[in-house]
Every structure is written in structure tokens, then in C-alpha cells.
C-alpha positions as CSV (number, residue, x, y, z in Angstrom):
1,X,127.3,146.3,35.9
2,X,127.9,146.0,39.8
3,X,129.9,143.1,41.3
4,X,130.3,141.9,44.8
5,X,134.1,141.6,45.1
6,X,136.6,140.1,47.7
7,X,140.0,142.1,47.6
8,X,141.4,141.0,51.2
9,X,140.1,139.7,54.5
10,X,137.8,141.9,56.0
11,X,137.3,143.9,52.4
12,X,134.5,143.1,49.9
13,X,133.6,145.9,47.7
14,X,130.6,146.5,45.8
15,X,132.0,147.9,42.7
16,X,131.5,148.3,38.5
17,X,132.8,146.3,36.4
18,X,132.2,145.3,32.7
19,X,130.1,143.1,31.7
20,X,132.0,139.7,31.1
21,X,131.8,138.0,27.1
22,X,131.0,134.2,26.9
23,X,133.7,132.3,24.9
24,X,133.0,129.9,22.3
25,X,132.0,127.3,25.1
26,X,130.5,129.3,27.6
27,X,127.4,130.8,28.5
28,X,125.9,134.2,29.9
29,X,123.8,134.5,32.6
30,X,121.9,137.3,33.9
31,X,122.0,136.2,37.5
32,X,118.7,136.3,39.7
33,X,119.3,135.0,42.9
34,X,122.8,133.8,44.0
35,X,122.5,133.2,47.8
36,X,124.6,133.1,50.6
37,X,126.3,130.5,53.4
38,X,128.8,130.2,56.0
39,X,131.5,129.6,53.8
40,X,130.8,133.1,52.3
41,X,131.3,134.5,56.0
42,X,134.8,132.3,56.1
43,X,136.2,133.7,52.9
44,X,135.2,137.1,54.1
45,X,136.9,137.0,57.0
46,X,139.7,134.3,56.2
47,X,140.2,134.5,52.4
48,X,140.5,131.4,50.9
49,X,143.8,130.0,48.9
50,X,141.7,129.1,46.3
51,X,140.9,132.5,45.7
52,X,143.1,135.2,43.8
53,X,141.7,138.4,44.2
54,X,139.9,140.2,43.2
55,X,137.4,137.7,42.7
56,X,133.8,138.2,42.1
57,X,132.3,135.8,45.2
58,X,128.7,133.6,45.0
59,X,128.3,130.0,44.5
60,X,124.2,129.1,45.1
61,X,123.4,130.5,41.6
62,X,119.9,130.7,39.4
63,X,119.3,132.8,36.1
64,X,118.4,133.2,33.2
65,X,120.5,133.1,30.0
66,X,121.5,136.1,27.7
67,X,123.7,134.9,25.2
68,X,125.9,131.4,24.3
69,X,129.1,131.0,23.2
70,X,129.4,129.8,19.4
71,X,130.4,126.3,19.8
72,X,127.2,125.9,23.0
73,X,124.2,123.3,21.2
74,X,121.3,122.7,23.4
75,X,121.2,126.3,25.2
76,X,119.5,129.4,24.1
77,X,119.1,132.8,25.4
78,X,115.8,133.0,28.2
79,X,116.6,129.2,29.1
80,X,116.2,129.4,33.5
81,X,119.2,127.5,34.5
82,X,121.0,126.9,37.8
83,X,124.6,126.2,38.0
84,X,127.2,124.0,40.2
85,X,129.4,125.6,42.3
86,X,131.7,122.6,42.4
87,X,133.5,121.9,39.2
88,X,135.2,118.3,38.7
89,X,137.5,117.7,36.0
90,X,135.6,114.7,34.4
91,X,139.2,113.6,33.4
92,X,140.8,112.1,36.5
93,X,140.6,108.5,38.1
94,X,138.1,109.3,40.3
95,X,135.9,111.3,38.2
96,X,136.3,108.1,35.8
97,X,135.3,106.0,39.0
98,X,132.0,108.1,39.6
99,X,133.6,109.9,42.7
100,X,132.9,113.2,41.1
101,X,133.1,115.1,45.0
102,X,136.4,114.0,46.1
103,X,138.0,115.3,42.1
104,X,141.8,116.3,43.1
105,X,140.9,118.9,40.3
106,X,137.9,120.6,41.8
107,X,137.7,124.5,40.6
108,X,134.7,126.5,41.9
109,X,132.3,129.2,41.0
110,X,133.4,132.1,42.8
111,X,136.6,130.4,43.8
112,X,138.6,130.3,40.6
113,X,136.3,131.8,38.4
114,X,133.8,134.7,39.2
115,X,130.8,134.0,40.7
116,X,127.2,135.0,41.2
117,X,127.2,138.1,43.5
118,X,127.0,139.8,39.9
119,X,124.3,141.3,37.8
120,X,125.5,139.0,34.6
121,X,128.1,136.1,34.7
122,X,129.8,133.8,32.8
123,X,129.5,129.9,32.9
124,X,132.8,128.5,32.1
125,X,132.8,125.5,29.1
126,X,134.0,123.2,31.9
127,X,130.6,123.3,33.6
128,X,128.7,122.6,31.0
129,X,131.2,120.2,29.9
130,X,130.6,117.9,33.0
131,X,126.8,118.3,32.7
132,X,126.9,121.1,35.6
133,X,124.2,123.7,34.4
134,X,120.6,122.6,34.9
135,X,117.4,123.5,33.4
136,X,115.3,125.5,36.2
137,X,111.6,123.0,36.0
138,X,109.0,124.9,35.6
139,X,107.0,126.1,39.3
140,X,110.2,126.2,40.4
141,X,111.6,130.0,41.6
142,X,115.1,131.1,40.7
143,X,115.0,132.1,44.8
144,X,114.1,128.4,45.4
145,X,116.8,127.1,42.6
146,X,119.8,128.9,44.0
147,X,119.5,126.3,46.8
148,X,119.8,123.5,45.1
149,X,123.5,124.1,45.5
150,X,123.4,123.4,49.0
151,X,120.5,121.1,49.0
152,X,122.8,119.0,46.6
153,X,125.3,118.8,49.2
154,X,123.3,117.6,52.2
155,X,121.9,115.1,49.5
156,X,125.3,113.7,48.9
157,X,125.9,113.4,52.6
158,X,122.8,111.4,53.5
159,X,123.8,108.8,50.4
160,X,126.8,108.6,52.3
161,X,125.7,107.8,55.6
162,X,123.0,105.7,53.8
163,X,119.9,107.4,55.7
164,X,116.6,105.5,54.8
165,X,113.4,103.6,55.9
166,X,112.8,103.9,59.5
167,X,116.2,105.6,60.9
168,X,116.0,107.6,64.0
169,X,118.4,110.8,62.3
170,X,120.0,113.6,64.9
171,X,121.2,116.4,63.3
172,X,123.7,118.8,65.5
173,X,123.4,122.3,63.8
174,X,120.4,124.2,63.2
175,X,121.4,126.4,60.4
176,X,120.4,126.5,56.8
177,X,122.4,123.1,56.0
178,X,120.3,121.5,59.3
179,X,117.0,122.6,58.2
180,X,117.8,121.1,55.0
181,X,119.3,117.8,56.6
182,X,115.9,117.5,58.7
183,X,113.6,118.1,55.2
184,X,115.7,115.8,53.2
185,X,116.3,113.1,56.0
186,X,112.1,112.9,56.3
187,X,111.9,112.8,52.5
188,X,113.7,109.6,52.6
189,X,111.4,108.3,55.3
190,X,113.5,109.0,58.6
191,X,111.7,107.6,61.3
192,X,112.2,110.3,63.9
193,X,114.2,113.3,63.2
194,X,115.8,115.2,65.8
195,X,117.2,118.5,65.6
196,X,119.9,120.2,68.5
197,X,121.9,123.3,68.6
198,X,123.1,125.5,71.3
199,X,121.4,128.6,70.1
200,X,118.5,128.1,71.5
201,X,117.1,131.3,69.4
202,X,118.4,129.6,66.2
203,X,116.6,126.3,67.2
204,X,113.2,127.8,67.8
205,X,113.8,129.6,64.6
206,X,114.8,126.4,63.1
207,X,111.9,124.7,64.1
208,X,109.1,126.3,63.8
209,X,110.3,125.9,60.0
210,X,110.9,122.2,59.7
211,X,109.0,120.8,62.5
212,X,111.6,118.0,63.2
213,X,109.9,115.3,65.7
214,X,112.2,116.6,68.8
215,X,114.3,119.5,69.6
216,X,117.1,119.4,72.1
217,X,118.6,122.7,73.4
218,X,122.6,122.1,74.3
219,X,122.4,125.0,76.5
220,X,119.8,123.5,78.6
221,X,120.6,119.5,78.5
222,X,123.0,117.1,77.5
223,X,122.3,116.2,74.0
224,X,123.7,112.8,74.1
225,X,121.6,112.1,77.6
226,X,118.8,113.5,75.8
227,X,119.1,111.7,72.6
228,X,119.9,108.3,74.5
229,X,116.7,108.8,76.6
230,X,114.6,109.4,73.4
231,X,115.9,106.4,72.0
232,X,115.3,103.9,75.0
233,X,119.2,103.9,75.7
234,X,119.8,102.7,71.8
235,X,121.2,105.9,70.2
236,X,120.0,106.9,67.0
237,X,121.1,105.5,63.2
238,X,122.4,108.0,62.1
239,X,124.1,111.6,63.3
240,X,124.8,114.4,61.0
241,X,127.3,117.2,62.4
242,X,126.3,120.2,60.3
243,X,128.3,122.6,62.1
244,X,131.9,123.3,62.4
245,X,132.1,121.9,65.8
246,X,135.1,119.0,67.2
247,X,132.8,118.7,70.3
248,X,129.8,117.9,68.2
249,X,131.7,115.1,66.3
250,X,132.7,113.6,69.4
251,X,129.5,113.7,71.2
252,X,128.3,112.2,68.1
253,X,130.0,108.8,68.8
254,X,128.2,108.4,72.0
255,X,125.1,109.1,70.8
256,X,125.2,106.4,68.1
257,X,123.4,102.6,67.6
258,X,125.2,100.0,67.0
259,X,126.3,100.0,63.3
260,X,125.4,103.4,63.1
261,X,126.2,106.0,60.7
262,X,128.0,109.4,61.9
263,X,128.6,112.1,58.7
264,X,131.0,114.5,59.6
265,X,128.9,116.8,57.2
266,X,130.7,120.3,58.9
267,X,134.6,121.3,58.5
268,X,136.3,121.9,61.2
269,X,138.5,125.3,61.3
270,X,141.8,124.7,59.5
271,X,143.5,125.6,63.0
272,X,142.1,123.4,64.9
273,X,141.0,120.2,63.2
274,X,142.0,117.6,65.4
275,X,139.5,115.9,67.4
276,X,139.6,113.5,70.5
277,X,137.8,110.0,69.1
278,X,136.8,107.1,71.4
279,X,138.2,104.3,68.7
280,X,137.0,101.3,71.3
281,X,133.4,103.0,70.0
282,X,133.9,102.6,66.4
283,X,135.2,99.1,67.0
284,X,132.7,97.3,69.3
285,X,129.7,99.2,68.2
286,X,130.7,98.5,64.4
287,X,130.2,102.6,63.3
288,X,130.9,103.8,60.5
289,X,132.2,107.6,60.0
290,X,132.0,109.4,56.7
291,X,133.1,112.7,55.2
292,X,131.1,114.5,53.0
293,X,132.6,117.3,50.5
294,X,130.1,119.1,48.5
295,X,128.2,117.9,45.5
296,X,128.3,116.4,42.1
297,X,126.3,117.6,38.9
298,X,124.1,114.7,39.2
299,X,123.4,115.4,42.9
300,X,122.4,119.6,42.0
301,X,120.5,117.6,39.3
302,X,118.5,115.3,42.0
303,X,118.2,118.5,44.2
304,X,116.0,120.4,42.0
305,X,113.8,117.4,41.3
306,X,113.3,117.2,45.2
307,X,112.6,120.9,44.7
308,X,110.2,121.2,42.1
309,X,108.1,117.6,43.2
310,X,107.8,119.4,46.7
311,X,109.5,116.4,48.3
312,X,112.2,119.1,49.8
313,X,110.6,122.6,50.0
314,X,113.0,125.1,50.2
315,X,111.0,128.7,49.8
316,X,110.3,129.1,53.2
317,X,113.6,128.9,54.4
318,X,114.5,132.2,52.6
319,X,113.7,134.5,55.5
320,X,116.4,137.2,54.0
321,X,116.2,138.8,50.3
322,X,118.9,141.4,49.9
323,X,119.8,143.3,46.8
324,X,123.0,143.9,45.7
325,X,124.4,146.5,47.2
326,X,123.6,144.9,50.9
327,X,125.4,142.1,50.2
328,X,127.8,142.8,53.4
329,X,124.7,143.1,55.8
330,X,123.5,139.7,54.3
331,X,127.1,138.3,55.5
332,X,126.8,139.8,58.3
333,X,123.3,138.3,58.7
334,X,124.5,134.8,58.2
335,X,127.5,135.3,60.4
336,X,125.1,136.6,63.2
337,X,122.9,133.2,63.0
338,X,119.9,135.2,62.7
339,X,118.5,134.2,59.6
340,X,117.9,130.7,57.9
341,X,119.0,131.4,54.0
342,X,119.7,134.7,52.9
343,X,119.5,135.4,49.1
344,X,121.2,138.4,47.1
345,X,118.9,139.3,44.0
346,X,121.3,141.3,41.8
């Protein structure tokens, strides 16, 4: 079979490889759509210390099973599944305390074991162990399913920052993760939703997709002025940064209500993670500032249900379907910023 594989910064190979055996508590997938993100670009270009190549990369993964290992009950081969990139132990004192995203544990699809940027695949026992592969419902695409992955993420980081009824939401990014942040932030009855990036291209891109209520260009206007103005000089509920930005998470404070919410939804680059924070904000406007670190079963679980209901659509937000054997151009696509979600289809 052919494999997307990462040997080194700067050197992912399209290459054969074997096709990988389940073991008594796994399953095989013939992947159909695994698709791609920023991190993908960051490993590519960085590597990751999680990863020991060579290491077959993908994480947003849909398809179909082949064959089950012989202690797997409840699967069979043609069952549509999708599957969690981020594996928690289960085990742990915060897996026992629910907090399945922050699991000191954490292994990952395409991280520490292969991934989806494969014709077929194996789903370790410890996915399924931790309830982490999900039936595909029916109407729903393995195209659309591979982006419950993500979709699962930006769900956990609205819980977080507690986005509901009425909220004026500003979301600082425009890419795939922002376009999801808008969908999901109406689908839990955002009052307004604004949308800003600096690419002005991107946002127009963006937008004409997800129709947020306002769009504020950073190359043309201040965002927080703008986002002040647009709230009557109140600031909005809640501010998501979904991009890797330390200016966006400190604009975000000042454009914040009182008892806001601010998710610092985007990492910041491992070389420069420290940011400048007006603490006298936080303490007389009462914000509060949360992380959010990827996704739990339960949450990939929620995502497809927002899928397949049509609460979330995600279909039109593939504008890139690549096979195989482009998966570098698709990379190079997402690094670029000139597509929304590109999908490989192995």
C-alpha cells in the first residue's frame, strides 16, 4: 500500500509499505478521507518530539473497516467509523476525574502510532478501549466525518469558555478552526458572531462560507476599536484566539465585557510563548482566561451528531480533495492559507 511518511523536517515521503495486521484488540481500517491542518504543516517543518520517525502522519480520520482483531465484540468488517486523534489513558487521576483533554498520558494517531495519510491503518486496542472509534451516522460523508476531529476540539473549547444564549462571540483567525468556531458558536445561539483576521483574502474566503454577522479586517482597522464600536463600547462575551498569535491574545483582553470569557484556543510557537498580559484587566473586569487542548471521545462523539443533524455543516468547508500522492501540495496548500480544509482521499 502507499503511506505518507515523515522521516525529518522538511522530508515527507510518499512511499510502500505493507499493509499493517490488527492485533487481538485492534481494528483495520481502509482509510477514506484523513484530512489535513496546521499542525500537519508544523510537524512538517518542525518535527514533533512526540514523533519517532518514520511515522506514518494523519489524525482527522474516516473509513471503513476490513478486519477486527480476535478479542474486538461490537465491530465488524464494512462498519463506517471515524477515529480520535487524541488518545487518553482512561487510567490516570484526571481521566478518572472526567478531564480526559489534559491526560498526562495522551498518545496520538499519527504521533505515536501511524496514522491516516495511509491506504489501510490500524486502530490501536487503546482507542477503542477509551470509547474513541465512532460509528459514522448514516447521511453523513466519510469527507464530512474526518472533521469531526477538529470540530471536536473547537467544541471542547466553547464548553470551556461557556459560549451560549445571547453572547456577542469574536473569533481572531479565519482558518478552518475559525470557520468552525463561527458555525458552532451560532449553533449554540451566539448572539452576534464576529469573525477578524489579517488576511484579508482568507477573510473574504472565510466568509462567504459562514456568513458570521461582521467581519473586521486587521489590515485595514483596529480590531479591538472595531469590535468596541460594534458593541456600544462593552466588548464582546466571549473571544476565541484561533490562531497562533501572542498579539491576538493580548488584544483579546481589551476587547472583552466584563466577566468575559477569552479561550486561548491557538498555541503559541514553542519559541516564543510568552505574552505581555494587562493583569489590572483580568482583575477589575472579573475575565476569565482558558486553555483548550484538543478533544475527548465524548466530544468527537458530540461532533458528529452536530454533523449529521446539520446543526454544524461541515461539507462546504472542504474546498481541497487531494489524493495520496499530493499530499505535500495539500501541506503546502494549508501552509499557504489558501484553502479552508483540505482532505487527502487515499
Amino acid at each position: 500500500m502507499k503511506v505518507a511518511r515523515f522521516h525529518a523536517p522538511g522530508d515527507i515521503r510518499v512511499e510502500d509499505a505493507p499493509e499493517p495486521e490488527p492485533g487481538p484488540g485492534d481494528v483495520k481500517i481502509r482509510v477514506r478521507n484523513c484530512s489535513t491542518c496546521g499542525t500537519d504543516v508544523k510537524i512538517f517543518k518542525h518535527g514533533h518530539h512526540h514523533i519517532r520517525p518514520p511515522r506514518v502522519m494523519g489524525h482527522e480520520i474516516a473509513g471503513e473497516i476490513v478486519e477486527t482483531g480476535a478479542e474486538v465484540t461490537g465491530w465488524a468488517p464494512g462498519d463506517r467509523v471515524q477515529v480520535i486523534a487524541a488518545i487518553p489513558c482512561g487510567r490516570c487521576e484526571e481521566c478518572l476525574r472526567g478531564r480526559l483533554t489534559v491526560c498526562p498520558n495522551q498518545e496520538s494517531m499519527g504521533y505515536h502510532y501511524d496514522g491516516g495519510f495511509a491506504e489501510y491503518m490500524v486502530v490501536p486496542a487503546k482507542v477503542l478501549a477509551v470509547d474513541g472509534l465512532n460509528r459514522i451516522p448514516d447521511g453523513v460523508g466519510y469527507d464530512e466525518a474526518s472533521v469531526a476531529e477538529p470540530l471536536a476540539c473547537v467544541l471542547n473549547g466553547q464548553e470551556l469558555a461557556r459560549v451560549g444564549e445571547g453572547d456577542d462571540v469574536v473569533i481572531l483567525g479565519a482558518g478552518p478552526i475559525g470557520c468552525l468556531h463561527v458555525r458552532l458558536a451560532r449553533s449554540r445561539g451566539a448572539g452576534r458572531v464576529v469573525l477578524a483576521d489579517l488576511n484579508a483574502e482568507r477573510l473574504a474566503m472565510a466568509a462567504g462560507l459562514v456568513r458570521p454577522d461582521e467581519t473586521i479586517s486587521g489590515a485595514d482597522a483596529d480590531v479591538v476599536d472595531e469590535v468596541l464600536k460594534l458593541t456600544g463600547g462593552r466588548g464582546a462575551d466571549v473571544v476565541i484566539t484561533a490562531a497562533a498569535s501572542g498579539a491576538a491574545q493580548q488584544q483579546a483582553l481589551q476587547m472583552t465585557a466584563r466577566q468575559g470569557r477569552i479561550s486561548f484556543f491557538g498555541g503559541l510557537p514553542k519559541d516564543d510563548p510568552i505574552i505581555r498580559l494587562d493583569s489590572n484587566l483580568v482583575h477589575y473586569r472579573e475575565l476569565t482566561i482558558v486553555g483548550a487542548n484538543g478533544s475527548s471521545p465524548r466530544h468527537n462523539a458530540q461532533a458528529l451528531g452536530l454533523i449529521a443533524t446539520g446543526a454544524v455543516p461541515v461539507a462546504d468547508l472542504i474546498t481541497h480533495r487531494i489524493p495520496l500522492s499530493e499530499v505535500l501540495d495539500g501541506i503546502d496548500t494549508v501552509a499557504r492559507g489558501v484553502a479552508i480544509k483540505v482532505t487527502v482521499e487515499p
